[in-house]
C-alpha positions in Angstrom: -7.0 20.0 -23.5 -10.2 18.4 -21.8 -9.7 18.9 -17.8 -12.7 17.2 -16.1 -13.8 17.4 -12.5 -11.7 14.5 -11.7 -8.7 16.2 -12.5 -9.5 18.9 -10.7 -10.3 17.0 -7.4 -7.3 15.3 -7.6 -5.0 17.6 -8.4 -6.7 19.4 -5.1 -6.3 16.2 -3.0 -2.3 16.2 -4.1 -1.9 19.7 -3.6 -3.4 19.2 -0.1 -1.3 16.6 0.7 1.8 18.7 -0.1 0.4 21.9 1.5 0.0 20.3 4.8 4.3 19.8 5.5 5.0 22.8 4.3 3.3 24.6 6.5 3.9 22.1 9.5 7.7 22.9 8.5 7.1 26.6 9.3 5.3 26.4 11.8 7.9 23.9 13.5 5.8 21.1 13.1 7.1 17.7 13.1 4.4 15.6 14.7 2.0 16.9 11.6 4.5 16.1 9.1 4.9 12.6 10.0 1.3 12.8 10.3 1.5 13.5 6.3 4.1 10.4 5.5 2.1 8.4 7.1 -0.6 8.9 4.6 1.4 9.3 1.9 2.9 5.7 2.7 -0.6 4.4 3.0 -1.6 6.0 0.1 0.7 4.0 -1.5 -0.1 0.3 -0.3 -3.8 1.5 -1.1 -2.6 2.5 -4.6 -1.2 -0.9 -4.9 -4.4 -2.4 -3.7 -6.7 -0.3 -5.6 -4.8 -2.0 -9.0 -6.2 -5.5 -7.9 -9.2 -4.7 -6.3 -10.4 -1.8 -8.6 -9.4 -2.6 -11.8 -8.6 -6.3 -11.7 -11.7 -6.8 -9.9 -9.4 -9.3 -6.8 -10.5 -9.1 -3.9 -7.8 -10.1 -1.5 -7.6 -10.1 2.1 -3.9 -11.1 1.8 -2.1 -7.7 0.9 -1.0 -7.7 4.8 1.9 -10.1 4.0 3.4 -7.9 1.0 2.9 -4.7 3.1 5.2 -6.8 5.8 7.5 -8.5 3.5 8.8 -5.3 2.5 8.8 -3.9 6.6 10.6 -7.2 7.0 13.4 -6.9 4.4 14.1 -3.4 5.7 14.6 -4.1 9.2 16.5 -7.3 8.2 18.6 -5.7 6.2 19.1 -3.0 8.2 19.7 -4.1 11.5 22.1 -6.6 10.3 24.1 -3.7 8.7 24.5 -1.6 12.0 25.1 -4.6 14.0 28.1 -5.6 11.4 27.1 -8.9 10.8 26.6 -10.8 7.9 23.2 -12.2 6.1 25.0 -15.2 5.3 28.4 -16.4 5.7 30.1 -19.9 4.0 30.9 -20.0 0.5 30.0 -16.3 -0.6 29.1 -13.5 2.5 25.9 -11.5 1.8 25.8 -8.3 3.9 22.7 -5.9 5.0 22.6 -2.8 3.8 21.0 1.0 4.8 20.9 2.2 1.3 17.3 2.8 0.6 18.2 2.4 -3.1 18.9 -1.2 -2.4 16.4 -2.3 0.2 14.0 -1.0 -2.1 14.8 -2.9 -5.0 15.3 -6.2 -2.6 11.9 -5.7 -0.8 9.9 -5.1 -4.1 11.5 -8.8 -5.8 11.6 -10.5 -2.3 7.1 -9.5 -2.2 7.0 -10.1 -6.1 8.1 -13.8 -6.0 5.6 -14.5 -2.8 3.2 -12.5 -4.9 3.8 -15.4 -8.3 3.2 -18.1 -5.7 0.8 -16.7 -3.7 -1.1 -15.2 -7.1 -0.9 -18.5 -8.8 -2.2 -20.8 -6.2 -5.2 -18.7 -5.2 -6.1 -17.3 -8.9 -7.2 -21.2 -9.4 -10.6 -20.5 -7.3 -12.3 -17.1 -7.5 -15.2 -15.3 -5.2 -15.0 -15.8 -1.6 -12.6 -18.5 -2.0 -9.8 -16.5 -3.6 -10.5 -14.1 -0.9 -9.9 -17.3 1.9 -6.9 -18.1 0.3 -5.5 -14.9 0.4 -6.2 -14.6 3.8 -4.9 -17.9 4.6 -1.4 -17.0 3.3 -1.0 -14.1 4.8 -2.2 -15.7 8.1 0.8 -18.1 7.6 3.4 -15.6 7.2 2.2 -13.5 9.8 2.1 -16.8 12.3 5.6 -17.5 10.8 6.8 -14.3 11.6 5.9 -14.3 15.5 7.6 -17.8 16.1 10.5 -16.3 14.0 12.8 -15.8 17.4 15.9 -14.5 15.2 14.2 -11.3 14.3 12.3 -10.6 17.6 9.3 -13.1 17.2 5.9 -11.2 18.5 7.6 -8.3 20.1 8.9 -7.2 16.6 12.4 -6.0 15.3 13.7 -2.6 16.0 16.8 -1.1 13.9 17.0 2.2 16.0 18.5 4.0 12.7 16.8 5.1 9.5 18.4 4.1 6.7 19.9 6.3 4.0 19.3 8.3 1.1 21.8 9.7 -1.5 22.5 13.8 -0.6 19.7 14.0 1.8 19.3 14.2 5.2 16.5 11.2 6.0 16.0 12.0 9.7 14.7 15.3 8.7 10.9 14.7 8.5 10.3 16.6 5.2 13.1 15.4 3.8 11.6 12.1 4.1 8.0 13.3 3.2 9.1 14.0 0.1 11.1 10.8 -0.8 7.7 9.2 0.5 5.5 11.6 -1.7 7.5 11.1 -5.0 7.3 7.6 -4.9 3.8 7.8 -5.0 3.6 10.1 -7.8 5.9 7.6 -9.3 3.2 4.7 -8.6 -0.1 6.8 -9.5 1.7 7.5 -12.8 2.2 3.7 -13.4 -1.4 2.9 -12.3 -2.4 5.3 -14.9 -0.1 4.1 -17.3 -0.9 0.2 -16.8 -5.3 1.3 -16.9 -5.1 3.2 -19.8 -2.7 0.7 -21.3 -3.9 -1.9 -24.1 -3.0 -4.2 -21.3 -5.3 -2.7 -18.7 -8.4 -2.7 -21.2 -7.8 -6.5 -21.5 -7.7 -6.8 -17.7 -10.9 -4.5 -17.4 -12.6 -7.0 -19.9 -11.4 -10.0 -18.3 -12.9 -8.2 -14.9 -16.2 -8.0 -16.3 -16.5 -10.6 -18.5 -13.9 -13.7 -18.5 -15.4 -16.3 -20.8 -16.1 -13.4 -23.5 -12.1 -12.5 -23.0 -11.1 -16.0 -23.2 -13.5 -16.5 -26.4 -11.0 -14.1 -28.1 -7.6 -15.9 -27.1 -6.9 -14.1 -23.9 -6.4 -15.9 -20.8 -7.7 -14.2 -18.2 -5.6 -16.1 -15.6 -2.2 -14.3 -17.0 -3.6 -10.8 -16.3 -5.1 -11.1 -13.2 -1.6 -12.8 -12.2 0.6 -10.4 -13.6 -1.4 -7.4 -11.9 -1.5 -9.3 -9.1 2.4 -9.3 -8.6 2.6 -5.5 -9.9 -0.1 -4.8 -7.1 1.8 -6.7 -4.4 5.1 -4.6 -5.1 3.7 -1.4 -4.7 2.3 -2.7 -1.5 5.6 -3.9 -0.6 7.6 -0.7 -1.3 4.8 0.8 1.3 5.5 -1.5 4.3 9.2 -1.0 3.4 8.8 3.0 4.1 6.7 2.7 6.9 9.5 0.2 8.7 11.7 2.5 7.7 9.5 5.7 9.4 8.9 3.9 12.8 12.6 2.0 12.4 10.7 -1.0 13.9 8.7 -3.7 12.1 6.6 -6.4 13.5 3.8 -9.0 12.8 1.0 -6.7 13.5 2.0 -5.2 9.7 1.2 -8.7 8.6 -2.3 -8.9 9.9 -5.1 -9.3 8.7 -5.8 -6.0 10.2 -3.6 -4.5 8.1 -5.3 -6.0 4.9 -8.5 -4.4 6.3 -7.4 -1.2 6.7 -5.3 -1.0 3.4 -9.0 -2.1 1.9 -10.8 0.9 3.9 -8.4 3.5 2.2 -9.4 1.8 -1.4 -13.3 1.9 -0.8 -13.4 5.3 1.3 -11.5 7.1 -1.5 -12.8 5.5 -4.2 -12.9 2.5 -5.5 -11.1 2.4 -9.4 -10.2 5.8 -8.9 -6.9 6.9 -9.9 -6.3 8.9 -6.5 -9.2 7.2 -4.1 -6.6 5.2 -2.1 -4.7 8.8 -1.1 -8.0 10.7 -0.4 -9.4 7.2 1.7 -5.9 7.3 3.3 -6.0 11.1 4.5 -9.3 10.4 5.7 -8.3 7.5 7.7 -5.5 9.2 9.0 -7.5 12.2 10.3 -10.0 10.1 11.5 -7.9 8.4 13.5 -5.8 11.4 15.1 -8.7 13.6 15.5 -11.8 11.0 16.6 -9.1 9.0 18.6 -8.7 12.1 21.2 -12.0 12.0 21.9 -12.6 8.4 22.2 -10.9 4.7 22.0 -13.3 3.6 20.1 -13.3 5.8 17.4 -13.3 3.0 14.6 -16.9 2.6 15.8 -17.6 6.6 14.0 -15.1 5.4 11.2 -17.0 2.1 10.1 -20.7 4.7 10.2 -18.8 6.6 7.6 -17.5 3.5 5.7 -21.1 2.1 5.5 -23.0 5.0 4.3 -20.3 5.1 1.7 -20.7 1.7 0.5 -24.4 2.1 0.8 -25.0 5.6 -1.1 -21.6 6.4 -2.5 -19.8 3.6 -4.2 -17.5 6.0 -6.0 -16.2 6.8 -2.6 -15.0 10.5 -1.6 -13.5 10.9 -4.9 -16.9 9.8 -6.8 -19.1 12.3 -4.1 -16.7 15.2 -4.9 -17.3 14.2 -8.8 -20.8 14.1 -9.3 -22.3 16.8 -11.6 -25.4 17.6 -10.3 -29.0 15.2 -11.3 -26.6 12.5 -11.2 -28.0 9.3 -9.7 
């Protein structure tokens, strides 16, 4: 069995991740160990990204609105459970519901059929005007959701309780870590799964060259849809844990903001690397809790970072950490 360097950097990065709780945990912790969910959460949407961006080569500024979607259906769901009162009542009564193992489910279809609209509408232009589409739709939800008075309009929804997990006790912070940590294991191993797939070398050709792929009988449009949709669920299940860590969703998780900084874990971890998104996300993470005692503006220090990756790293963190020495 070949191990490369990559595999041992990431494997490093996950065992770091997982170190970090433990030892919160026993040294009574909590603060640190939601510090930890919190990347692995983002971790997550940035995995999602990182399947269009990275390896279908889409670059969309829209990834806000699945990331909300799925906060959204949560609090939905789950504030109309506690409060006992129906989705819908006439002919048939549709209930909410605090069973993660159905919100999830919900959230991931509700952002997949967005995702087939969304997808199929903006996958007709390509360049920066896929990337103003994108935008453009999420913008619209986001502007739907403040005028949406039902669910708290700009001051957001709050659902006070955090919803529940078969056999484990979800208001313990590692307990939820590791719900949070598993299903990202569960989405790295289906990145790897669709890239090494017969279906992700198609959608790498179709990246780098689309008239060659469609030359041979494959549409390119198809495969940047369908990963499209696959990428938006992942990023759905994200926002649908992080409405569930803060029990409170809002528009700001529909921003473009949040499209920007879900881009920033992709490109400062590494950009088509199987574990970038979890390494940018750390990163961000620290950045932000460490830098941001110091000063407000510490995005200012952040974005130095970010450019000198982009301008002599490409491969991100992951890519630096990588390189055998001579390499260019």
């Amino acid at each position: 069995m070949n191990i490369t360097r990559e595999t041992v950097v990431n494997s490093a990065v996950l065992a770091l991740l997982v170190l970090v709780p433990v030892v919160a945990q026993l040294r009574g912790d909590p603060f640190t160990i939601t510090l930890a969910t919190k990347v692995a959460i983002f971790a997550l949407a940035g995995v999602g990204l990182n399947l269009a961006l990275g390896f279908g080569g889409l670059i969309s500024f829209g990834h806000a609105a699945f990331f909300g979607i799925g906060g959204y259906v949560t609090g939905i769901l789950a504030s109309h459970a506690a409060n006992y009162e129906p989705l819908f009542d006439g002919a048939f009564t549709v209930n909410g519901t605090q069973q993660m193992l159905l919100i999830w489910p919900i959230a991931i279809v509700v952002a997949g059929l967005f995702a087939v609209v969304i997808g199929a509408l903006s996958l007709r232009t390509s360049g920066v005007f896929f990337i103003m589409l994108t935008l453009a739709f999420s913008q619209m939800i986001y502007y739907f959701a403040v005028s949406w008075p039902s669910y708290g309009g700009e001051d957001g929804l709050s659902f006070y309780t955090r919803n529940q997990f078969p056999e484990l006790n979800m208001f313990d912070p590692l307990n939820y870590f590791w719900v949070c940590f598993t299903l990202l294991i569960l989405a790295v191993g289906l990145s790897a799964m669709i890239t090494r797939s017969r279906f992700g070398l198609a959608l790498g050709g179709a990246r780098q060259n689309p008239q060659r792929m469609a030359s041979i009988g494959i549409r390119p449009f198809w495969l940047s849809l369908t990963i499209f949709v696959i990428s938006a669920m992942m990023t759905a299940l994200a926002g649908s844990l992080y409405a569930d860590l803060n029990r409170f969703v809002s528009p700001a998780m529909l921003n473009w903001h949040m499209s920007g900084e879900i881009m920033v874990f992709v490109i400062l971890g590494g950009n088509r690397r199987l574990l970038g998104p979890v390494a940018g996300a750390g990163l961000y993470i620290l950045a932000e809790h460490l830098l941001g005692q110091f000063s407000d503006y510490w995005q200012f220090f952040l974005g130095l970072v970010l450019l000198a990756v982009v301008l002599f790293a490409p491969g991100g963190v992951i890519g630096i950490l990588t390189r055998r020495r001579g390499d260019v």
